[in-house]
C-alpha positions as a printed NumPy array, in Angstrom:
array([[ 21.924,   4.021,  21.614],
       [ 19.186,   3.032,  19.657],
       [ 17.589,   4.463,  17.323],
       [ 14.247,   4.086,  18.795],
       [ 14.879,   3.26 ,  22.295],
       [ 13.766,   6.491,  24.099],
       [ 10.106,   6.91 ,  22.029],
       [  6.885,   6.48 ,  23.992],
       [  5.162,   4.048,  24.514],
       [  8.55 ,   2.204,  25.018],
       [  7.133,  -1.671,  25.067],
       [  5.68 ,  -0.7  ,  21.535],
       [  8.41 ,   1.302,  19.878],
       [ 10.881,  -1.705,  21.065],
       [  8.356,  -4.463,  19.921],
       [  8.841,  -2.264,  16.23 ],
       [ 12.054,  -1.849,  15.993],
       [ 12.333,  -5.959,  16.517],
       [  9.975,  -6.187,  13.496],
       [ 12.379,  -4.094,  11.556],
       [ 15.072,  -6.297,  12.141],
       [ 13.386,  -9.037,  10.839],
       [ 12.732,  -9.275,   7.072],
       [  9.419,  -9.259,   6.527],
       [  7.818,  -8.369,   2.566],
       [  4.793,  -9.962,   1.643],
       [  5.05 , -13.365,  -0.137],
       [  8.102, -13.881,   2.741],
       [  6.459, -13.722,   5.628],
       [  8.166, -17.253,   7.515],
       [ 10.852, -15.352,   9.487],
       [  8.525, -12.928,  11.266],
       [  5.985, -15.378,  10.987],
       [  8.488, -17.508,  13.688],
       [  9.862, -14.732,  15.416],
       [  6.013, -13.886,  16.585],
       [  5.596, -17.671,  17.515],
       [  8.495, -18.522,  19.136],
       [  8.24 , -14.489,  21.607],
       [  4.1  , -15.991,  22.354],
       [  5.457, -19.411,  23.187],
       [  8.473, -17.762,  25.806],
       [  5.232, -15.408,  27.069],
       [  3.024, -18.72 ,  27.897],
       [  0.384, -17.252,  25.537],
       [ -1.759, -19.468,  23.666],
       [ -1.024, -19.259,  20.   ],
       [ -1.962, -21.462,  16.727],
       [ -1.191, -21.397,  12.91 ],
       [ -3.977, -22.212,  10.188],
       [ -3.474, -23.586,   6.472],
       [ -2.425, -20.361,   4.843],
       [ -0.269, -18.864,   7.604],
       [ -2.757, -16.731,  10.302],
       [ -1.888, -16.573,  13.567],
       [ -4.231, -16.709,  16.132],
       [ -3.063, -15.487,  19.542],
       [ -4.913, -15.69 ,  22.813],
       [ -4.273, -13.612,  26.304],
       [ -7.193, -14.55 ,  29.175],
       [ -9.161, -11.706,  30.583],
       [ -7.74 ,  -9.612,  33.372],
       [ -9.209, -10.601,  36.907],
       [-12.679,  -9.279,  37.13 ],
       [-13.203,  -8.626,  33.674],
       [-14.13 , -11.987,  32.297],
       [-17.64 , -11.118,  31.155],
       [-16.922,  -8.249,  29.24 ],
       [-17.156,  -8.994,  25.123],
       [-14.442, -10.633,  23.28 ],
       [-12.087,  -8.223,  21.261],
       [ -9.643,  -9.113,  18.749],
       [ -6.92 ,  -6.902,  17.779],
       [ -5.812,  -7.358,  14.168],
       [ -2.539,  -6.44 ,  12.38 ],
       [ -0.618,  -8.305,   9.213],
       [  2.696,  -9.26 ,   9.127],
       [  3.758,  -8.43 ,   6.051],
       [  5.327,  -5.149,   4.324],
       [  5.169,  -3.561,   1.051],
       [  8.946,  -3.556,   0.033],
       [ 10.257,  -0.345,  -2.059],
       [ 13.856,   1.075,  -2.289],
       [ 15.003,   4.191,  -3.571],
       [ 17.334,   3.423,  -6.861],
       [ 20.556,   4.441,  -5.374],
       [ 19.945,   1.954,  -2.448],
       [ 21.705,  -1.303,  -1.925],
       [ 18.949,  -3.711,   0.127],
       [ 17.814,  -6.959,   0.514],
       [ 14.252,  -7.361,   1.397],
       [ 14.843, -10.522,   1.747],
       [ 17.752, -10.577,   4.232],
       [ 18.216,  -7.102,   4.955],
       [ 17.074,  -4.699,   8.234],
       [ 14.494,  -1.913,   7.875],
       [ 17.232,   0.898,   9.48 ],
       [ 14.695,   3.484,  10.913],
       [ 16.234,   6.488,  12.356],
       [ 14.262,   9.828,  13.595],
       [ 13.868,  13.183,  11.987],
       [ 12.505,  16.289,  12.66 ],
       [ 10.804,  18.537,  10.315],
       [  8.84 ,  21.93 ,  10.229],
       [  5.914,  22.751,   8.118],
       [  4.977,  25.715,   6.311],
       [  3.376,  27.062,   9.393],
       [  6.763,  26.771,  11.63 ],
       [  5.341,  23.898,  13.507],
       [  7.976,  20.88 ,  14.465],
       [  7.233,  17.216,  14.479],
       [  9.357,  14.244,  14.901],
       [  9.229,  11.554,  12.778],
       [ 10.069,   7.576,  12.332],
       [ 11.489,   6.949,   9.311],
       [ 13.906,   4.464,   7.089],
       [ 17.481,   4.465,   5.293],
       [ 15.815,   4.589,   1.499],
       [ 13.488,   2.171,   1.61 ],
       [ 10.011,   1.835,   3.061],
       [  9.709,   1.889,   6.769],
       [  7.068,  -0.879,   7.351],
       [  5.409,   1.085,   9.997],
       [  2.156,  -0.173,   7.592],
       [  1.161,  -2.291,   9.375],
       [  4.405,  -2.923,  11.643],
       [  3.729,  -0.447,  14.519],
       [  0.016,  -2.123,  14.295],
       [  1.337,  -5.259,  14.575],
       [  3.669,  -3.765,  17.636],
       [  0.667,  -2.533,  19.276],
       [ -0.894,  -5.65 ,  19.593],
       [  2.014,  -7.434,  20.779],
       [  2.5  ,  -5.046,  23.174],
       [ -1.08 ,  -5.316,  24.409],
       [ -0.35 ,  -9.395,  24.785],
       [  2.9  ,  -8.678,  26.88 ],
       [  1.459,  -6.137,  29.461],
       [  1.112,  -7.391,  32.916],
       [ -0.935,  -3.927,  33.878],
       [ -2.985,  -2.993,  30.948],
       [ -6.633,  -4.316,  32.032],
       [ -9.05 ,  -5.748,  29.208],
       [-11.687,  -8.662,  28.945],
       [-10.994, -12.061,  27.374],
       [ -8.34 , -11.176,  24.048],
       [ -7.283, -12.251,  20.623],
       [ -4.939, -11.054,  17.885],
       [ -5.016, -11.934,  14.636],
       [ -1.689, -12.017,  12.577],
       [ -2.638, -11.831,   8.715],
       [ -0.126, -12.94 ,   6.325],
       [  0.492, -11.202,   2.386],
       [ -2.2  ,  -7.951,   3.165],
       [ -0.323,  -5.853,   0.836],
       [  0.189,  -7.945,  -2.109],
       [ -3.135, -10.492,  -2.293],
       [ -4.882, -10.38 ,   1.002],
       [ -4.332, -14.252,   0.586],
       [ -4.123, -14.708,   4.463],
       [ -7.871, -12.687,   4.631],
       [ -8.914, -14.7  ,   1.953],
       [ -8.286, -17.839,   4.128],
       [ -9.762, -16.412,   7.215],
       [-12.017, -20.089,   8.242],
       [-15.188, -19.609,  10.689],
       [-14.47 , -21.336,  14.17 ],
       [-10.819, -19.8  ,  14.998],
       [-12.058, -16.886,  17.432],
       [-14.425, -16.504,  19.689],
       [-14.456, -12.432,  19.662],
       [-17.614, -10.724,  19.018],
       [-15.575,  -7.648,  18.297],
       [-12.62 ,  -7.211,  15.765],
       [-10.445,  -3.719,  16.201],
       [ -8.156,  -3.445,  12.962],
       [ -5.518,  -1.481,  13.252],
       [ -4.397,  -0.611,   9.9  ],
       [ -5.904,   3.117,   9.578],
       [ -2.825,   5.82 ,   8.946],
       [ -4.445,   9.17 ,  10.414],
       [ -4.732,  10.107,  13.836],
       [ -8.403,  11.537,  14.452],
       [-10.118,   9.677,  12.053],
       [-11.916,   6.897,  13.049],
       [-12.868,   4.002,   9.893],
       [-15.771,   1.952,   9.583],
       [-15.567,   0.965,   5.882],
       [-13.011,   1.008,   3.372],
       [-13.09 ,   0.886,  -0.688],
       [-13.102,  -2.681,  -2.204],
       [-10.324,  -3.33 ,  -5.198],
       [ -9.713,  -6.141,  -8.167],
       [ -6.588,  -6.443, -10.29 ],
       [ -6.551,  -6.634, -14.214],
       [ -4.044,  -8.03 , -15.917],
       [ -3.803,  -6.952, -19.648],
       [ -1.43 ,  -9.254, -21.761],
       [  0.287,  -8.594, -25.275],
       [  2.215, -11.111, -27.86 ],
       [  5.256,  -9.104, -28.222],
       [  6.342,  -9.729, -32.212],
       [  9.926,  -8.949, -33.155],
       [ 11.917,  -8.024, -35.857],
       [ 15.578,  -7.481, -36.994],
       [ 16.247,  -3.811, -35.781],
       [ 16.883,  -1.471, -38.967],
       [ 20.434,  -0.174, -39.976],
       [ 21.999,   2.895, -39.367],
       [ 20.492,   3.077, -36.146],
       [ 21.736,   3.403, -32.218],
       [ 20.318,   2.323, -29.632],
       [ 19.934,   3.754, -25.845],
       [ 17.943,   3.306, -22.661],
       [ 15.661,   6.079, -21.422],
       [ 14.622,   6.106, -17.714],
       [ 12.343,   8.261, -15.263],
       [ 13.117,   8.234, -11.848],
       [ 13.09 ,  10.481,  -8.818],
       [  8.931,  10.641,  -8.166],
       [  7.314,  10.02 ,  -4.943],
       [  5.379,   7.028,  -5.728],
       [  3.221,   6.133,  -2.419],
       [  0.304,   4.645,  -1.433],
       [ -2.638,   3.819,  -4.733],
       [ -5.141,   4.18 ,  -2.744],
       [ -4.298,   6.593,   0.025],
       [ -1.429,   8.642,  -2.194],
       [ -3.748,   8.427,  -5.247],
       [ -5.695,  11.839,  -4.84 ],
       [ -2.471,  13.936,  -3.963],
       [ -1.085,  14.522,  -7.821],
       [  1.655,  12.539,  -7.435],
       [  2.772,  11.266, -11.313],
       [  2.841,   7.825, -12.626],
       [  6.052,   6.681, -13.752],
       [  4.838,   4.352, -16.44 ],
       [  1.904,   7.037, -17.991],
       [  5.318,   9.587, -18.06 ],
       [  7.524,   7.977, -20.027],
       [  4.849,   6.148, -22.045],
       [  3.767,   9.493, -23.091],
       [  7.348,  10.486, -24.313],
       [  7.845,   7.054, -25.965],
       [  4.544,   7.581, -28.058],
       [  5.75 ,  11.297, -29.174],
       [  9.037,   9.734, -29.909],
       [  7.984,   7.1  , -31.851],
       [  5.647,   9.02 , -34.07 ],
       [  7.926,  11.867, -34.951],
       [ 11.539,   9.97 , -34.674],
       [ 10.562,   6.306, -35.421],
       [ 12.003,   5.216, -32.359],
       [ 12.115,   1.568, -32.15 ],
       [ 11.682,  -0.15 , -28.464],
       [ 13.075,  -3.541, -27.164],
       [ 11.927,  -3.419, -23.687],
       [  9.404,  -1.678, -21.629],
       [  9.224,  -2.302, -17.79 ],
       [  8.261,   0.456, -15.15 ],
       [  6.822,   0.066, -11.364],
       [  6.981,  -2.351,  -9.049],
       [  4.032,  -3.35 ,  -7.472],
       [ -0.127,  -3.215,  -8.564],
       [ -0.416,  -1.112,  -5.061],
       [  2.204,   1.47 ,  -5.384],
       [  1.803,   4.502,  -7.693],
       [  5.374,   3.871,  -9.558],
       [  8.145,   6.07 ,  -9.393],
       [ 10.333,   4.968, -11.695],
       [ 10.445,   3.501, -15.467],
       [ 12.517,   2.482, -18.446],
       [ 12.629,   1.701, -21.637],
       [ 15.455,   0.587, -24.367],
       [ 15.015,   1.34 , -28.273],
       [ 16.899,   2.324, -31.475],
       [ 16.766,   5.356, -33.639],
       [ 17.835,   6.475, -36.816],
       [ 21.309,   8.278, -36.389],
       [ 20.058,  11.791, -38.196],
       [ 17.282,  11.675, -35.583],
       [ 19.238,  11.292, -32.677],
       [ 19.821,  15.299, -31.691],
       [ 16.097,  15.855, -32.128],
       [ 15.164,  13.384, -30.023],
       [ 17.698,  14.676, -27.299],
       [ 16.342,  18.134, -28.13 ],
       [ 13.069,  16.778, -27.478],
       [ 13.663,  14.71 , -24.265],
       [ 14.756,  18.228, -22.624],
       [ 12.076,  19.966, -23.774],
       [  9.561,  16.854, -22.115],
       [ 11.462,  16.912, -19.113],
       [ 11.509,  20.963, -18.584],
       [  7.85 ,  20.887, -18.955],
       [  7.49 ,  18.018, -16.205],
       [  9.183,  19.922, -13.845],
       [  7.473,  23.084, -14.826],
       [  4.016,  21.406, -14.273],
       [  4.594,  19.19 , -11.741],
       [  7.748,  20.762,  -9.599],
       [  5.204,  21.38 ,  -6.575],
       [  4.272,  18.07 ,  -6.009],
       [  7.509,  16.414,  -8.228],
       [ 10.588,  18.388,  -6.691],
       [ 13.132,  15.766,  -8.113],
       [ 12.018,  14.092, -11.041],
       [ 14.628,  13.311, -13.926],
       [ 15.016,  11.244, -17.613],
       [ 17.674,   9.909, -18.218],
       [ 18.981,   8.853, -21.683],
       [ 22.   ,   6.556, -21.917],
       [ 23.607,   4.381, -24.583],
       [ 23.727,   0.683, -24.013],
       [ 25.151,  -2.157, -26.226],
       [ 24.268,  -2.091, -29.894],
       [ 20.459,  -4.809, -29.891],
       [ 19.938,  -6.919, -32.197],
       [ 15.907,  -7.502, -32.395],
       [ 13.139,  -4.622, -31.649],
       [  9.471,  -5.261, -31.544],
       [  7.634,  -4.64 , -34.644],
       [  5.968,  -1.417, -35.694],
       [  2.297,  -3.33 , -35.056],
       [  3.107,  -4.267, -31.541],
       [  4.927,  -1.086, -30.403],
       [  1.919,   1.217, -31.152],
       [ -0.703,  -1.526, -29.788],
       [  0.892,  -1.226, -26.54 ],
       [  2.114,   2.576, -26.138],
       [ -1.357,   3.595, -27.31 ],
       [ -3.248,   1.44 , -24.401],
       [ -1.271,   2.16 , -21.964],
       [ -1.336,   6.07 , -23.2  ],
       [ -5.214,   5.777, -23.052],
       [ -5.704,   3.45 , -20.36 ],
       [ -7.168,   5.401, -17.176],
       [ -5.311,   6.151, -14.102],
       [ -5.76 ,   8.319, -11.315],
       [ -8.53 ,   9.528,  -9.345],
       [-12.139,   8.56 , -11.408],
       [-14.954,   9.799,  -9.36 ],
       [-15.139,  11.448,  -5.866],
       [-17.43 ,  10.121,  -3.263],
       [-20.701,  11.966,  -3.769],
       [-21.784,  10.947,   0.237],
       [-18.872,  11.553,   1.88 ],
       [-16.796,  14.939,   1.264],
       [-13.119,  14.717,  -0.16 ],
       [-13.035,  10.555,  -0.376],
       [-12.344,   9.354,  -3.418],
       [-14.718,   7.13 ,  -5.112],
       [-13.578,   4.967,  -7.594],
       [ -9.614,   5.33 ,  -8.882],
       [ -6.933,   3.099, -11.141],
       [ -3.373,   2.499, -11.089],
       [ -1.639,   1.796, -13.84 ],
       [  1.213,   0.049, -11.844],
       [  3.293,  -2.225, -13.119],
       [  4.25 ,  -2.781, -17.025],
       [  6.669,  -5.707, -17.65 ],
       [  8.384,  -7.449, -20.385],
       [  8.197, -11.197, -19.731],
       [  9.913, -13.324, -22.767],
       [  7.712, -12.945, -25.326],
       [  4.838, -11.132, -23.777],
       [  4.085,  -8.023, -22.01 ],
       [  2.244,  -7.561, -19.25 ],
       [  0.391,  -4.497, -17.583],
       [ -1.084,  -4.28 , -14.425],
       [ -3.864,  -2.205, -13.432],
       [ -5.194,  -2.241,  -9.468],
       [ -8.829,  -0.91 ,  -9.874],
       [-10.201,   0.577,  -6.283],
       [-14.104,   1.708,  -5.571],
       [-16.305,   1.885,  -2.6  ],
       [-19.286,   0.527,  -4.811],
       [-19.598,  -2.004,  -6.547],
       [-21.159,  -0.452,  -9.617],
       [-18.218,   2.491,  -9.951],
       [-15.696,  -0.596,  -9.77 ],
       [-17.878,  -2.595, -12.918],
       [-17.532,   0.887, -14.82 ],
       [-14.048,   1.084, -13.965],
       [-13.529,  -2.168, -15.187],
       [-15.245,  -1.702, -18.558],
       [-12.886,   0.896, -19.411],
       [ -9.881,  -0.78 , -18.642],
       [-11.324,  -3.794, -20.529],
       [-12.227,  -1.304, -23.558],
       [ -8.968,  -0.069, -23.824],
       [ -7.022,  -3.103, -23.859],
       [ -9.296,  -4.87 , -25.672],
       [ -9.506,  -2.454, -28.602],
       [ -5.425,  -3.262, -28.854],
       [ -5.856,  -6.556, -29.135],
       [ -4.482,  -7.946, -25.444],
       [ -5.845, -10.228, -23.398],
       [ -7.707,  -9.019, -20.08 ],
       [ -8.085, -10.963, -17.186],
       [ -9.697,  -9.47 , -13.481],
       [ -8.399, -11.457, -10.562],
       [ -8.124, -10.929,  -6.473],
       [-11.257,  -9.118,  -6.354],
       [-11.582,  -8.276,  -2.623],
       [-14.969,  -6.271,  -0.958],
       [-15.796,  -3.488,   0.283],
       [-16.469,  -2.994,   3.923],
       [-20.099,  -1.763,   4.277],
       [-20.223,   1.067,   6.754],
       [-22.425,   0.31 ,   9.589],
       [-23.577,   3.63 ,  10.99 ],
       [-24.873,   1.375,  14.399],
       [-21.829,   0.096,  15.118],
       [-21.446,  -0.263,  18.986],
       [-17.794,  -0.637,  18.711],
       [-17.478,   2.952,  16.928],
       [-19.613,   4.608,  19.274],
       [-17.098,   3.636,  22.134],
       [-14.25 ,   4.582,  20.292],
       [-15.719,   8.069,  19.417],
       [-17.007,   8.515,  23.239],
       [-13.803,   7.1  ,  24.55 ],
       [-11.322,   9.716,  21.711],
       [-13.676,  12.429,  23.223],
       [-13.011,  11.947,  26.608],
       [ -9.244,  11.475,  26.306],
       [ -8.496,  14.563,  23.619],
       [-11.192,  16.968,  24.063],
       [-12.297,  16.582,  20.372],
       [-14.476,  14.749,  18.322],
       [-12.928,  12.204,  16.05 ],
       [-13.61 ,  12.115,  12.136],
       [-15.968,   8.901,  11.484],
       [-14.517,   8.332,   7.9  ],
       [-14.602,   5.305,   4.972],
       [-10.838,   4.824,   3.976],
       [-10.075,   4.762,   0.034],
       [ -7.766,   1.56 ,   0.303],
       [ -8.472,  -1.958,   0.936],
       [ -8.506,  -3.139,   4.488],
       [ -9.199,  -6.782,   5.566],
       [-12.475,  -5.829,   7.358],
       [-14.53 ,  -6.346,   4.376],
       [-13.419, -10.195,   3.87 ],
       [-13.565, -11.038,   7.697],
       [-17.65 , -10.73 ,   7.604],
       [-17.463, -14.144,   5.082],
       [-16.22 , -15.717,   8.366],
       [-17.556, -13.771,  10.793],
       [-20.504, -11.664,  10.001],
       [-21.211, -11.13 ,  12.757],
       [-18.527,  -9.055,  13.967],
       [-18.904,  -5.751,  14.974],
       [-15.409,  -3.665,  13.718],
       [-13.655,  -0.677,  13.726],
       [-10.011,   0.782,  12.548],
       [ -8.374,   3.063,  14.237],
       [ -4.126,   4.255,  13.826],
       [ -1.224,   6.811,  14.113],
       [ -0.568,   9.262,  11.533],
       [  1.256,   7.683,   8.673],
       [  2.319,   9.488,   5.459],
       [  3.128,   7.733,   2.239],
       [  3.392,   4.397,   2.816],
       [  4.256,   2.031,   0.015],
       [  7.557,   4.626,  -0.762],
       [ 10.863,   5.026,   0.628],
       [  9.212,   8.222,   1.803],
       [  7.336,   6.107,   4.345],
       [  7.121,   7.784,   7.925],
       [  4.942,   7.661,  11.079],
       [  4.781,  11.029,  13.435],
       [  5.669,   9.774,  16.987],
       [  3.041,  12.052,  18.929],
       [  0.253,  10.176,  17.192],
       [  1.652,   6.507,  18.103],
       [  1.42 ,   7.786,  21.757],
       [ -1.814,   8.875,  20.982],
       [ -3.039,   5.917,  18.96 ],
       [ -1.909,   3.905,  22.058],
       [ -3.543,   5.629,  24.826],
       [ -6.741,   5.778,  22.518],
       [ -6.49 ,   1.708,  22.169],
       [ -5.751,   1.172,  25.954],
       [ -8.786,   2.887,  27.027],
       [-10.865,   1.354,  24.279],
       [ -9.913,  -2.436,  25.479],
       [-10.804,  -0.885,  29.197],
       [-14.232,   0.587,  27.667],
       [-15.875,  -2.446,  26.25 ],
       [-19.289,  -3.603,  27.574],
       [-20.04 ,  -6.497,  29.494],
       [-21.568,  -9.748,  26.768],
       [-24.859,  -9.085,  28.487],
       [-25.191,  -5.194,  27.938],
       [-25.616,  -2.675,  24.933],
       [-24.649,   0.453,  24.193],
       [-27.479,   2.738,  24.296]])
């Protein structure tokens, strides 16, 4: 049987598991991309490609509701792709293998889960993406005149976003279904830019009497930058750059190579770094390693239950980088901020402006740091931005800001959110949270194309995405769906307002 096959809603849970099938990571979106084509084409649906690789979908309005207002339901294709180290996989052939699992909090209460064989699930923005699909397929689900939009590369560039031309759609109202909490209902989200710090990496023969060995961290939780970025989970790189810094003033450790995280989005979870050392020093620095790592567990074991160094010995190098460049680029990236900055001062426990220090590569003769700076104003992103700047500056690298995406303006007016809120109400019994999301969702670059579009976001409960830890409760995709079926059936006629 299938892993999935007996969830609720079925059409949607079947729709996903397709998706996982189908390898999908951002920057190689063309399989899905003509999977979703080819399944519109066999449905008779209407559907069209633009330059950058957007599809545009189109189901007519059910009999009798023609003159209610356009909607468009919006999802992106892509996913963020992160393995666990001891997993063999192929993002770029390979299945997403979800399975379910139960689990019980600290209060004794059960849930089920969707999750993945050590590697992220995808259900950001997959099961959004299933939704809408499923929405296009129904033959009984009743809604006016309907559109998805299919974004391509969300996670990694918003590229497909970025491309979004006026004249595509006709909806006057865009429903984004990228939100990951059940009961909270978005109408803005936190705008983001990416710096780039680059080093010349200068060399020298390594010294004599000497060993060398690779040193790696591994076993954090990574997750989300945005979302995952207030929860105290560690930074792989600002770990072991912290060791590496202690190591090389008191041992005169000598590095090679430096390379940790994966993606500018994703707090990293894992590291490494190769250097040589003296011989005489080599039982101090083991001596201190275990110290380092005893006190990481000790101050971080509630949130860290499994982190580990690990210190092997490869083959003998013959070049190390010189004394200049090694502490140029361990002290930036010792000093260089990360973490939560500022908390939002108008909305209670959002987070303001952050940084994430997440990717730190050796490329040839250069090294390269990434930095993905986050802020729901403009001015806390231009401070964040200084600092960064400051830092890497100060060592001598060159800084470069690129991909800067907006912010998506909360409109407290919004017709849209008002029916969603009314329409949670009546199904649950509760009111929803009205909340501005500390990530970056596409809303914010839709309004260059259409400003006039009134949106909302709106999802299941998903916890860490961007990390093999990746899962999605199944009582809130139920939830999430009968929520968005009764929205589509809610919307006003073109020719009336909500008062």
């Amino acid at each position: 049987m299938d892993p999935l096959s007996h969830l609720q809603p079925a059409s949607l849970w079947q729709l996903f598991e397709k998706i996982c099938s189908i390898p999908h990571p951002s920057k190689h979106e063309q399989k899905i991309s003509a999977w979703i084509q080819e399944w519109a084409q066999e449905l008779g649906l209407s559907i069209k490609e633009d330059a950058v690789g957007n599809l545009f979908i189109k189901k007519p309005a059910t009999k009798g509701m023609e003159n209610l207002k356009g909607v468009i339901l919006q999802a992106h294709m892509d996913m963020v792709p992160q393995k666990n180290a001891d997993t063999t996989h192929d993002f770029l052939t390979d299945p997403i293998i979800p399975y379910v699992v139960s689990e019980t909090d600290a209060d004794g209460n059960e849930s089920d889960w969707v999750t993945a064989q050590g590697t992220t699930l995808g259900a950001d923005n997959g099961v959004g993406l299933s939704s809408a699909l499923a929405i296009l397929a129904s033959t009984d689900i009743p809604h006016g005149p309907l559109e998805v939009l299919v974004t391509i590369d969300e996670e990694a560039g918003m590229s497909g976003a970025f491309g979004l031309e006026a004249g595509w759609l006709d909806g006057d109202i865009l429903i984004n279904t990228d939100s990951e909490q059940e009961g909270e209902i978005y109408m803005g989200c936190a705008g983001g830019i990416d710096a780039s710090a680059t080093f010349n990496l200068e060399f020298e023969n390594t010294p004599g009497n000497s060993k060398a060995f690779n040193l790696s961290i591994s076993g954090l939780k990574g997750g989300h930058s945005g979302v995952d970025i207030h929860t105290g989970r560690a930074n792989a790189n600002k770990l072991l750059v912290r060791f590496l810094l202690e190591a090389s003033n008191n041992f005169g450790i000598r590095l090679t190579e430096l390379n940790g995280g994966s993606l500018r989005n994703a707090i990293p979870r894992e590291a490494n770094a190769s250097f040589v050392i003296a011989n005489d020093k080599i039982e101090l620095l083991k001596e201190s390693l275990a110290t380092y790592l005893a006190t990481l567990r000790q101050t971080l074991g509630k949130i860290e239950t499994n982190i580990d160094m690990l210190l092997i010995s490869p083959e003998e190098f013959e070049q190390c980088w010189t004394i200049n460049t090694q502490q140029q680029i361990l002290l930036a990236l010792n000093a260089c901020p990360n973490g939560v900055i500022r908390m939002s001062d108008d909305i209670e426990g959002i987070v303001e402006t952050s940084l994430n220090l997440g990717v730190i590569r050796c490329k040839g003769p250069k090294f390269v740091a990434l930095t993905l700076i986050r802020s729901l104003h403009n001015d806390g992103s231009a401070e964040a931005q200084r600092m960064v700047q400051s830092v890497f500056e100060l060592a001598e690298a060159k800084i470069v800001f690129s991909g800067a995406y907006p912010g998506w303006k909360p409109d407290t007016s919004s017709a849209i959110m008002k029916t969603v809120s009314e329409t949670y109400q009546d199904l649950f019994g509760k009111i929803p949270e009205i909340m501005v999301i500390h990530a970056g969702l596409e809303c914010g670059l839709f309004k260059t194309a259409y400003p006039h579009w009134d949106m909302v976001s709106f999802g299941p409960t998903i916890k860490f995405p961007h990390s093999p830890d990746e899962k999605i409760e199944i009582a809130t995709v139920n939830q999430y769906w009968l929520l968005l079926v009764a929205v589509l059936a809610a919307i006003p006629e073109t020719n009336q307002q909500n008062n």
